[in-house]
N, C-alpha and C positions, 0 to 999 in steps of 0.2 A: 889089773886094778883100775880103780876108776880113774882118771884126769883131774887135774886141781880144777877147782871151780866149778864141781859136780855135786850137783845135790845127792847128797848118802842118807837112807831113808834106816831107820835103827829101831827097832821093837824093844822094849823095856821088862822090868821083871812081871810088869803085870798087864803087859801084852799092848801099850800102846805105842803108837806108830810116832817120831820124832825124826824131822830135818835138820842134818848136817850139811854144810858147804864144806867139800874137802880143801885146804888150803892148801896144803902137802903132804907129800910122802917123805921121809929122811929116813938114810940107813943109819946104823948104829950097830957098830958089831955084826955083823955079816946077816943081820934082821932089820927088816921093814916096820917102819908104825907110820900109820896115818896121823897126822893133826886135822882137827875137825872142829869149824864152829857152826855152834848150832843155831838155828834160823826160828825166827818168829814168824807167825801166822801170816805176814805179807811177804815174806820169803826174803826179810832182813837178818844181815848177820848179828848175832852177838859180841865184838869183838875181845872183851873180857871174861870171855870165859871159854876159851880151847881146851878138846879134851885130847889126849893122844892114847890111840889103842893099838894096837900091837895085830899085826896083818899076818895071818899063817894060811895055810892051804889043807882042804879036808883033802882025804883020800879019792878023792875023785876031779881034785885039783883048782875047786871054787877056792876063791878068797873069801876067807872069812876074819874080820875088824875081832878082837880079844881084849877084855879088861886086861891090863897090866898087873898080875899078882904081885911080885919081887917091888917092896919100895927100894932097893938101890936101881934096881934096872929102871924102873921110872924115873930116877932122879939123875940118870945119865942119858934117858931119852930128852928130860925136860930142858938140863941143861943144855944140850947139843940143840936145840931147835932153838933157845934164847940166844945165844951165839950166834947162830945163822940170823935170824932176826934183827941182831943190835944194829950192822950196819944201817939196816931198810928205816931202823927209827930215827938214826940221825939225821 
């Protein structure tokens, strides 16, 4: 997987290209998700708006970033990354 503070380039449903800053990776249940903020045209982050996708391996062993289907499983990724987080805001 890629290193925090890598730009992660993501295609969309209707094929166009968008940059991600990986911020991190956090386990949750013996599963990976990235958190990613996405970048503006001068290769600024957005810091309001993290998305977290859920990082699985194809058959040939690439990483590949996954919408999160399960709202409870996203709302146990989300929580666990706002936790890790709280400290850094204080």
């Amino acid at each position: 997987m890629a290193e925090a503070d890598e730009i992660v380039t993501l295609v969309d449903e209707e094929g166009e290209e968008h940059d991600f800053t990986l911020i991190e990776v956090i386990e949750v249940d013996s599963t990976e998700y990235a958190i990613l903020l996405p970048t503006d045209e001068n290769g600024e982050e957005n810091s309001n708006e993290a998305i977290i996708l859920k990082l699985i391996q194809d058959e040939e062993g690439n990483d590949l970033l996954v919408d999160i289907e399960d709202d409870d499983e996203w709302e146990k990724v989300a929580g666990a990354y706002e936790e890790m987080i709280e400290p850094e805001e204080e």
